[in-house]
C-alpha positions in Angstrom: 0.0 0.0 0.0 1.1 3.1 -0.6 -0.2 6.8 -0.1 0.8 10.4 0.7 2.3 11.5 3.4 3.2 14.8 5.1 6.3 15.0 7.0 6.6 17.9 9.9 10.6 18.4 10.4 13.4 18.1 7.9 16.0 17.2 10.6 17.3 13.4 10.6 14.3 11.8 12.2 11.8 13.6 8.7 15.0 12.8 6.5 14.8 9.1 7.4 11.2 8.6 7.7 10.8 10.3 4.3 13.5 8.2 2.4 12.1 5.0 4.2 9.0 6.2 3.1 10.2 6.7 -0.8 11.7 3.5 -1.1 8.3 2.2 0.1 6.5 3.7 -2.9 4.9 6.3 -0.8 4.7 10.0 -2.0 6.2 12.3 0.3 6.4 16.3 1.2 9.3 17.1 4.4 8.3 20.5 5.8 11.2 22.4 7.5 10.3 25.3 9.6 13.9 26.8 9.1 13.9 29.5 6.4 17.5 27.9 5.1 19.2 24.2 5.1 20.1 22.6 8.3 23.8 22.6 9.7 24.8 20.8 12.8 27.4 23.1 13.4 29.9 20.3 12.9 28.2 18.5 15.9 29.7 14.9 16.0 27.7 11.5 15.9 28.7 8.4 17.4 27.6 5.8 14.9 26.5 2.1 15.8 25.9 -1.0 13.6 22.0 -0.4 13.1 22.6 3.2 12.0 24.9 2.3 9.0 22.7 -0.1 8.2 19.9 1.9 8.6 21.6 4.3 6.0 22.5 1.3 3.5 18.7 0.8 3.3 17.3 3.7 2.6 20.4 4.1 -0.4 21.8 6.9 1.3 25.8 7.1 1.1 27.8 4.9 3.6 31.2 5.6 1.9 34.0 7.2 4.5 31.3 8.3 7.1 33.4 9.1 9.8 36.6 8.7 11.3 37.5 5.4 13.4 38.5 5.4 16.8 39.7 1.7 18.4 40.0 2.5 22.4 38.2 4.4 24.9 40.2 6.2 27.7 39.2 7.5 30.9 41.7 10.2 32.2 42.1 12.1 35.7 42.9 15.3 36.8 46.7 15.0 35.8 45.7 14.1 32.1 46.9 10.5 33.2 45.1 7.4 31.8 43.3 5.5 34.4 41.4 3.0 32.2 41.4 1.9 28.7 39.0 0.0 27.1 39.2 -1.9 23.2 36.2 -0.7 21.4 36.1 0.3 17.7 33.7 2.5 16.4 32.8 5.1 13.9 32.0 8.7 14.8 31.1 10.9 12.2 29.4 14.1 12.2 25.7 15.5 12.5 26.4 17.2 8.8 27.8 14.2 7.1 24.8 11.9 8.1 22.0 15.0 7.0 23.7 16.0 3.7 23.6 12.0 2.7 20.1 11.5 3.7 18.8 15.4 2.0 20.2 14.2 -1.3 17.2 11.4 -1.1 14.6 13.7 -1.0 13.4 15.5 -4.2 13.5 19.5 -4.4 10.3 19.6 -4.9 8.9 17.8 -2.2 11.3 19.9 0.4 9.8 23.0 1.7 11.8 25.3 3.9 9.8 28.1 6.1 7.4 26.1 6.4 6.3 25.4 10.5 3.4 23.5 11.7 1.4 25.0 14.1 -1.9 22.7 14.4 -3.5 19.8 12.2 -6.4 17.9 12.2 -7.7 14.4 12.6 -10.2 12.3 10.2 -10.2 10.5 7.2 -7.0 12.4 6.1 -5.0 14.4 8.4 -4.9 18.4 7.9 -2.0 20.3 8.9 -2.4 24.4 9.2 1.3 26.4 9.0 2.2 28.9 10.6 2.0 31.3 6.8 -1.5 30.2 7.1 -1.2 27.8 4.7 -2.7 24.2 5.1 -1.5 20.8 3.7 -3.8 17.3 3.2 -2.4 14.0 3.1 -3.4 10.2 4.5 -0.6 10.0 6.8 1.0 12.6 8.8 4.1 12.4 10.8 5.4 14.9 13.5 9.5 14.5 13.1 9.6 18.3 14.8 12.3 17.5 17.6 11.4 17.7 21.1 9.4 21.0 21.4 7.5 19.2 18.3 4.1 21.1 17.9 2.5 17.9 16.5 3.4 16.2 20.1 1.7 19.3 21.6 -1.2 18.6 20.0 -1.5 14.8 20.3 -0.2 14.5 24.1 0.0 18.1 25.7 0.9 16.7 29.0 4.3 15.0 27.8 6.4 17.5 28.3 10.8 18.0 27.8 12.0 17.6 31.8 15.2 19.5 32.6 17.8 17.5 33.7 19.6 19.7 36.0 22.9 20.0 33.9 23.7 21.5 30.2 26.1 20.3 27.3 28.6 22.3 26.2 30.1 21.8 22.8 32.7 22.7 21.2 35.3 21.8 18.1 38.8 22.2 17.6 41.0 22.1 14.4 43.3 18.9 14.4 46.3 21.0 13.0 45.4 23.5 16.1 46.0 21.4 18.5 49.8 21.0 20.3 51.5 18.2 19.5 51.7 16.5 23.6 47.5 17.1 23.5 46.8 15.8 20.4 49.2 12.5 21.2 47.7 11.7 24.5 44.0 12.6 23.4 42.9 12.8 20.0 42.9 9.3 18.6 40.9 8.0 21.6 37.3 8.3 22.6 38.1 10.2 26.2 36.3 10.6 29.3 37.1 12.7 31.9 34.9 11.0 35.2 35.3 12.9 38.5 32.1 13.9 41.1 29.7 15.9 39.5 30.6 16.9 35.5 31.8 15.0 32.7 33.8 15.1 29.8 33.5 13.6 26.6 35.7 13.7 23.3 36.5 12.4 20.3 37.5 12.6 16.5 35.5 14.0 13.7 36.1 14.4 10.2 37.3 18.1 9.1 34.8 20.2 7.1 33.2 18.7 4.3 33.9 15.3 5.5 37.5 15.7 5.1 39.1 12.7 6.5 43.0 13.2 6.1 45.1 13.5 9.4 45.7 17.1 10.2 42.6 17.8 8.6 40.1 16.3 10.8 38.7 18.2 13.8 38.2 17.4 18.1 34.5 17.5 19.5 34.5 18.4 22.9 31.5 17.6 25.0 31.3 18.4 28.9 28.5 18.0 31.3 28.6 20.2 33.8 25.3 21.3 36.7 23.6 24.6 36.3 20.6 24.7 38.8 17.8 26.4 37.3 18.2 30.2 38.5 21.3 30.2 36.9 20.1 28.4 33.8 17.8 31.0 33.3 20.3 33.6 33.6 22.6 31.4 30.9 19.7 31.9 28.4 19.4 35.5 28.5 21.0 37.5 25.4 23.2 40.7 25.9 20.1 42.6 25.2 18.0 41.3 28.3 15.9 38.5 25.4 15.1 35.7 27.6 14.8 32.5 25.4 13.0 29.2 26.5 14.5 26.1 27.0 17.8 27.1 24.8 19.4 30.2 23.4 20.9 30.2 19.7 24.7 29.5 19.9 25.6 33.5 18.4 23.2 34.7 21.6 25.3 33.0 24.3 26.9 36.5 26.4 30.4 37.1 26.0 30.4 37.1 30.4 28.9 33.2 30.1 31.8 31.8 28.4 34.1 33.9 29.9 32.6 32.3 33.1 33.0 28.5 31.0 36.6 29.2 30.6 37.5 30.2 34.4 35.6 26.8 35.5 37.3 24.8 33.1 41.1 25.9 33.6 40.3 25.2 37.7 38.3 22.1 36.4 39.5 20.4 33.5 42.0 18.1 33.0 45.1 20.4 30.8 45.0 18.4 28.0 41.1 19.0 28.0 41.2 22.6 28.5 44.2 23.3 25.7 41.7 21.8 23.7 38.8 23.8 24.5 41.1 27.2 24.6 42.2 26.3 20.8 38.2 25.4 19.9 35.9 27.3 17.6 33.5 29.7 20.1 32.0 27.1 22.0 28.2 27.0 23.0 25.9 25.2 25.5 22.6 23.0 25.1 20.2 22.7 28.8 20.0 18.7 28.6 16.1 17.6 28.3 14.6 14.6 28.1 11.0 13.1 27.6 9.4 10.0 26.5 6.0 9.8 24.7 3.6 7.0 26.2 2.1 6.4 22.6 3.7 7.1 19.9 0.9 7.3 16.9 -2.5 7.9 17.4 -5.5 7.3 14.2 -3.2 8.6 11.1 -0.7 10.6 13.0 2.9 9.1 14.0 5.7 10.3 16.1 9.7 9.6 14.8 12.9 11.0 16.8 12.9 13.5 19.3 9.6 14.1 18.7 8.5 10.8 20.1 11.3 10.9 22.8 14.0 12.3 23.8 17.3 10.5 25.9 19.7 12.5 27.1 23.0 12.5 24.9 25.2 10.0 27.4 23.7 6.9 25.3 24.4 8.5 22.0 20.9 6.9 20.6 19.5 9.9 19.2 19.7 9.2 15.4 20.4 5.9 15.5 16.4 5.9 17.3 15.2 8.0 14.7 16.3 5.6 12.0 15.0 2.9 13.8 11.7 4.7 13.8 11.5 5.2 10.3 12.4 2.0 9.1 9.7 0.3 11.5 7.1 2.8 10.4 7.7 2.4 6.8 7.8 -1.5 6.9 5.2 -1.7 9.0 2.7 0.6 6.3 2.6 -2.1 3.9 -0.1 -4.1 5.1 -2.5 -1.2 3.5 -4.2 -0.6 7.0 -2.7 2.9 8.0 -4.7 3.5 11.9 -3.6 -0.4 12.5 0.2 -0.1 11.3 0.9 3.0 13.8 -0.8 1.0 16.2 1.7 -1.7 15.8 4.3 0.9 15.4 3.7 2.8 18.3 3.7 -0.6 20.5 6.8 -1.7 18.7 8.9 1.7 19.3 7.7 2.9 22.5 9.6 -0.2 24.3 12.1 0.8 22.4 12.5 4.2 23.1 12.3 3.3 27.0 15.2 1.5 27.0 17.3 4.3 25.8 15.4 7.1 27.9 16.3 4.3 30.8 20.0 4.1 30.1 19.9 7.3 29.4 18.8 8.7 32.9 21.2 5.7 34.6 24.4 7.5 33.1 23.1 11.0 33.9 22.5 9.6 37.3 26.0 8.1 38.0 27.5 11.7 37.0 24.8 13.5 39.6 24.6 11.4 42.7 28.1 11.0 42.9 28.8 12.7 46.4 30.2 16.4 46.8 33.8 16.4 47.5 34.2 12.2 46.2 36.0 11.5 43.4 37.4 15.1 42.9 40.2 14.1 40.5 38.2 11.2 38.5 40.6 8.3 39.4 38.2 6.6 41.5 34.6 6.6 40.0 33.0 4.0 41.4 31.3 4.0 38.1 34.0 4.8 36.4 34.1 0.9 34.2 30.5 1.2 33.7 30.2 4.8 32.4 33.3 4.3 29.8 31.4 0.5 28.8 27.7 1.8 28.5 27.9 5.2 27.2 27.1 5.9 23.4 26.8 1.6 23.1 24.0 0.2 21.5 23.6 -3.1 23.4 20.3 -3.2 24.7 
């Protein structure tokens, strides 16, 4: 069976569902609400097995997708190893997997400015824009992210939990970095695991996917608290604009990262913070997470963050989102569309729990750790468990 169907968010969750969808034989329409093409700022991606294979299915390119990394360190305060673990693994970038999976979907059936605001329910779905404008179509699917205004609509009481810490990210130029950092941390996937924040880094590929050495770049992750009067004060721009639940990366006050820095020279590891002082302006993200109980009602069907979000220690966000659309898509063959989301939503939601679950266990083990234990990240009592469950797709 196939049929039309309207796709709300031209991130990787509506890029996937709609090139699942097209190989299907379904006619399909992505509506972005950003005015021009996504960029993940370079954001990386740690891949796992199901994601490439996800990508091989849909016919998007698998070709040099990232770069590899083969051992996972966990350093202290010194910038000595501590633990090592063998683990190889692909980690690529947010820009490398959107640009393969864009090139799917036909020009004409990607609309840009386009942001749903409302739809609604019957024989065929109706979704109303934002312009005013309205769209028709027998399936509908909210791919939105996690403030997704198709969520809003179908289950207004799920809503994104703060977590009680924020990300921040940033990425440094391979050819940047001195020669005693890069040797100790670049080619690894490195923690850095004391009481109370966390830091996480790896290789990426350079811009453009360029994958020679001294071309490549460094993502820097760290996980450090913020309790929520000072959140609020994080997300306020240098003209007094407060903005909700995140601020745009240009927005964040010069005082904020100034305040980053001093915390992180006091904080970090030196290898860690020679990194971050030779990094592109870095930026922070207030960690949310949520998970939907249902996750398609009548013709109506949740993929990716819209559905659920985990928080990024289980690196499951677009591997779930493929895993979404390829479910949905095989699943809409049988020519009944209310009873394949049916079965879709009681196939996924189990799924998504588990990562939500393991999500929240690793955010835990970084929280609860007790104030003044572990100030140097030698002795973690988690520390084996955090470097062997983080961003692995075992369960």
């Amino acid at each position: 069976m196939s049929g039309q169907a309207i796709i709300c968010g031209g991130s990787i969750g509506g890029l996937f569902a709609a090139a699942a969808l097209l190989r299907t034989g379904w006619r399909v329409d992505v509506y972005e609400r950003s005015r021009a093409e996504l960029s993940g700022r370079g954001a990386g991606i740690v891949t796992h097995g199901q994601l490439i294979d996800a990508l091989a299915h849909v016919g998007a390119d698998t070709d040099e997708l990232g770069v590899e990394t083969r051992e996972r360190a966990v350093f202290d305060k010194a910038g000595d190893v501590v633990a090592t673990m063998d683990y190889h693994q692909i980690v690529t970038s947010w820009d490398r997997i959107h640009q393969s999976l864009r090139s799917l979907i036909p020009e004409a059936h990607h609309h840009l400015g386009k942001s749903a605001v409302d739809y609604e329910t019957g024989k065929t779905p109706r979704v109303t824009f934002d312009d005013g404008s309205v769209a028709e179509a027998d399936l509908l699917i909210g791919a939105d992210g996690f403030r997704s205004a198709i969520r809003a609509r179908m289950l207004p009481q799920v809503q994104p939990a703060y977590s009680g810490y924020v990300v921040w990210r940033a990425l440094a130029k391979e050819s940047d970095l001195p020669r005693d950092v890069h040797e100790a941390v670049f080619e690894r996937f490195g923690f850095y695991l004391p009481a109370g924040l966390q830091i996480i880094g790896y290789p990426i590929a350079g811009p453009g996917n360029d994958l020679r050495p001294g071309q490549r770049r460094y993502n820097f992750v760290w996980y450090s608290q913020v309790a929520p009067d000072k959140l609020a004060d994080m997300l306020t721009d240098a003209t007094g604009q407060h903005h909700a639940m995140s601020i745009p990366p240009p927005f964040v006050r010069d005082d904020v990262l100034s305040a980053m820095l001093a915390a992180a020279r006091a904080q970090l590891p030196d290898p860690f913070f020679r990194i971050l002082e030779q990094s592109e302006r870095p930026f922070f993200t207030p960690i949310y997470d949520h998970l939907s109980p249902a996750m398609a009602k009548g013709r109506v069907a949740l993929v990716g963050d819209a559905a659920c979000v985990a928080r990024p220690h289980v690196g499951m966000g677009v591997t779930k989102a493929a895993g979404d659309a390829l479910t949905l898509a095989g699943l809409l063959g049988t020519g009944d569309v209310p009873g394949a989301l049916a079965a879709y939503s009681d196939t996924r939601v189990p799924a998504a729990r588990a990562a939500y679950d393991r999500s929240r266990q690793l955010g835990d083990w970084m929280l609860l750790d007790p104030p003044g234990g572990n100030p140097d990240g030698r002795n973690n009592p988690n520390l084996h468990d955090i470097m062997r469950l983080t961003a692995i797709a075992d369960f």
